[in-house]
Phi, psi and omega in degrees: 000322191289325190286314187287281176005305157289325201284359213247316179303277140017284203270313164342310155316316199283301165347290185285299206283342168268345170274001165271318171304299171303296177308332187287320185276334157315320198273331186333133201269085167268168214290167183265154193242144135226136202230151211187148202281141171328160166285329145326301191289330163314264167004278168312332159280344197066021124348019191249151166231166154266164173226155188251118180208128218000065182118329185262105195285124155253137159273144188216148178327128143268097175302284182348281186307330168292330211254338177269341203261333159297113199267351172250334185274350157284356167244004177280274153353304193293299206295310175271359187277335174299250240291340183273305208317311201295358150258027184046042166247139160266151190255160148282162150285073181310289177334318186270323191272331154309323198275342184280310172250038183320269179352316183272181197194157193276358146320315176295325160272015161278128175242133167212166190292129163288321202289314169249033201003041170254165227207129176248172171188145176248135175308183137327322188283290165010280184292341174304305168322326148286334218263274194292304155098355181247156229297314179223169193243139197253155155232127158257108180278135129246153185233138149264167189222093191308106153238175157353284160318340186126218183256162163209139181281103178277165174181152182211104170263152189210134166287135173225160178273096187330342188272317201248357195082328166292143173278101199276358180196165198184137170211114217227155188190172150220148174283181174282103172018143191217100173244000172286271182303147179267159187336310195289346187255339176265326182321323177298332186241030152292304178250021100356264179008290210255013185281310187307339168292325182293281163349296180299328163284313159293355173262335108009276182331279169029254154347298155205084182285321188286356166279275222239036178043145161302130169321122171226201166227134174209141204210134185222088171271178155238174160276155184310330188250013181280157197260000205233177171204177159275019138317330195301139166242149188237133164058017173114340192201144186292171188296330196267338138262006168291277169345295196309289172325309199303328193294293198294351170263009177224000163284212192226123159065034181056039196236143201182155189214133179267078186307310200244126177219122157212193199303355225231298188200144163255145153269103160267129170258175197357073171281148173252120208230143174312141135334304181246133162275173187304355196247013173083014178287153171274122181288134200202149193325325184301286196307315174301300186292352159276014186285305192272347172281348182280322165341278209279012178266344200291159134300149020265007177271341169042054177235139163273150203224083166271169197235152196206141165226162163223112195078207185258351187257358191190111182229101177298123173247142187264124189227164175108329184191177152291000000 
């Protein structure tokens, strides 16, 4: 009696602890999603605009115009963003937040030095990308194809990480011969097929960020007319180590890589920076670097330090003026 008894304990035990397992990976915390057509497929539509930053003409995606001139990708966006919802990732709304930032333009965003004239500029995705805020960006690409059989839909959809740009995920397909459903309902069950290997890879991505902090890039120059360099040493030691320390008690396990160190400017890469600030807000290259521009406004250094980001990813410091 004593013996079953234990073994009832046992699997009861066993029970609770795998159903604690399951509600905790059910509870997981997923990434917010915003999804938006390839750059390809723009390219191929003429969606395209150029923007000037700083002298230099790039062409970048024209959403707006797709989304007013295109009669499918606003039901594209619909169709697959229902199959991420139905897997608990939350979306963004692209379409409102262009419209949120109808009014700008990337002239308005050039900061530049009265002193040096040097100047940053963000692209459009860039300011969507501040706008919106969110962890990764789906691209969809797609074609139809006339055969026999009926139309049939290709597509390569791909996860990039919005802080860094890289690709966390990828899924490629064709639907079955078609002559009924319009595009936006067979593209839907084409990437049906093929979501869980995808899915299981952004959440893979996540995961682990939420281990080892998001990735940015910060970069620490001075201007050209400052009486000082990072070389100067303060308080016993120079500036740009003091910055170094300063990384290693506020990176997520000290982890950061010092590409670039001379008198003039560092380049630091794949700095990892918290997911959450102390207050649970998402943390993003603007918020980490305003950590270290307040450090370097502090005693014993007392320096104006302006701060310039580009995107959710990459935030530039200044030391000498503002």
């Amino acid at each position: 009696m004593g013996f079953n008894m234990l073994k009832k304990q046992q699997l009861l035990v066993a029970f609770c602890l795998l159903f604690a397992s399951i509600a905790g990976f059910s509870q997981a915390k997923k990434p917010t999603l915003m999804i938006l057509p390839s750059d390809n497929w723009c390219e191929q539509r003429y969606f395209m605009t150029e923007f000037d930053n700083q002298g230099t003409k790039q062409k970048v995606p024209n959403y707006k115009q797709a989304f007013q001139e295109d009669s499918e990708i606003g039901q594209v966006i619909s169709k697959i963003g229902s199959l991420m919802i139905d897997r608990g990732f939350p979306l963004k709304d692209v379409e409102q937040e262009l419209k949120n930032i109808e009014a700008r333009t990337a002239e308005d965003n050039v900061t530049t030095s009265v002193a040096s004239g040097s100047g940053l500029a963000e692209s459009p995705l860039d300011i969507l990308k501040n706008k919106a805020k969110a962890d990764i960006i789906l691209q969809i690409w797609w074609k139809v194809t006339k055969t026999d059989n009926g139309k049939v839909v290709s597509f390569v959809l791909e996860a990039l990480d919005a802080y860094t740009s890289k690709r966390v995920a990828a899924s490629t397909g064709n639907s079955a011969p078609n002559n009924k459903d319009i595009v936006p309902v067979m593209l839907q069950s084409a990437i049906l097929a093929n979501i869980d290997p995808f899915v299981a890879q952004l959440q893979s991505h996540f995961d682990g960020i939420f281990n080892n902090g998001r990735e940015i890039k910060l970069t620490v120059r001075r201007w050209s007319n400052w009486d000082k360099n990072l070389e100067t040493e303060v308080d016993g030691d120079e500036i740009r180590n003091k910055i170094y320390d300063w990384l290693e008690k506020n990176t997520v396990k000290g982890r950061f890589n010092e590409a670039n160190s001379s008198e003039n400017r560092i380049d630091y890469e794949q700095v990892h920076i918290p997911v959450f600030d102390e207050r649970n807000r998402a943390t993003d290259a603007r918020q980490f670097a305003i950590g270290l521009q307040k450090y370097l406004k502090s005693p014993p250094f007392n320096f104006e330090v302006k701060l310039m980001t580009r995107g959710l990813g990459e935030a530039i410091i200044v030391l000498g003026e503002k």
